[in-house]
C-alpha positions in Angstrom: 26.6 14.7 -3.6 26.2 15.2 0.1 27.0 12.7 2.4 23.0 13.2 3.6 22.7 11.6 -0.2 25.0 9.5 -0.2 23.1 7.5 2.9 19.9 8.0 1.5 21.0 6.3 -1.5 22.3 3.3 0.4 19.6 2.8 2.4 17.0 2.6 -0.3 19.7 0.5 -2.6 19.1 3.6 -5.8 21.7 2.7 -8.1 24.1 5.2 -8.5 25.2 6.3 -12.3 28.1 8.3 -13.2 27.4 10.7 -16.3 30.7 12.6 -17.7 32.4 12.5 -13.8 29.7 13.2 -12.5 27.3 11.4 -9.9 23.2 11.2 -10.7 20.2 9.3 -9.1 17.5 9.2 -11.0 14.1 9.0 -9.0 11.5 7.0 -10.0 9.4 8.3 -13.1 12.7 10.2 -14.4 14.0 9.6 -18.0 17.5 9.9 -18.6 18.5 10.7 -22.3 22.4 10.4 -23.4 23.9 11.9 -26.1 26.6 9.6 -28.3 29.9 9.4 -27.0 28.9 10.2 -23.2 30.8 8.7 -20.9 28.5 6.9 -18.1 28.2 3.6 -16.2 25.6 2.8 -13.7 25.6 0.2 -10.4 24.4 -2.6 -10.5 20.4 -2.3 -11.0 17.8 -3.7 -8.2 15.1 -6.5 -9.2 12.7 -3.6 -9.3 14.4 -1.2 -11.4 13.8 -1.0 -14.6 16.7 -0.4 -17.7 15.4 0.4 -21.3 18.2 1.1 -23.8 16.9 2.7 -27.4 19.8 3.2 -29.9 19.1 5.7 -32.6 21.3 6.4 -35.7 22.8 9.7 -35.7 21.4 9.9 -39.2 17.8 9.5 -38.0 18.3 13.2 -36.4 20.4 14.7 -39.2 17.5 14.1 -41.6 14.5 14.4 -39.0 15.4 17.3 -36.9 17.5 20.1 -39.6 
């Protein structure tokens, strides 16, 4: 991330995640799917973000998407 970014993303107050290492801001309307076992934290959300977390069984895929 540039350092152009990095003050954009202060200003505004985006929360910054961290996926595998690696720093992502999502903009507004973007979805953000995780596969198990990913490694990822995210800042501390804003009073006008919104977090949804859906946990799907592994086996739900196994025995809808083979």
């Amino acid at each position: 991330m540039s350092s152009f970014e990095k003050s954009i993303q202060e200003r505004l107050k985006i929360p910054k995640q961290t996926i595998n290492g690696k720093e992502v801001i999502l903009k507004e309307g973007d979805l953000c799917l995780l596969d198990t076992n990913v490694i990822h934290s995210i800042d501390q959300a804003g009073e006008n973000d919104i977090v949804i977390n859906i946990m799907v069984r592994t086996s739900y895929f196994d025995s809808n998407f083979t």
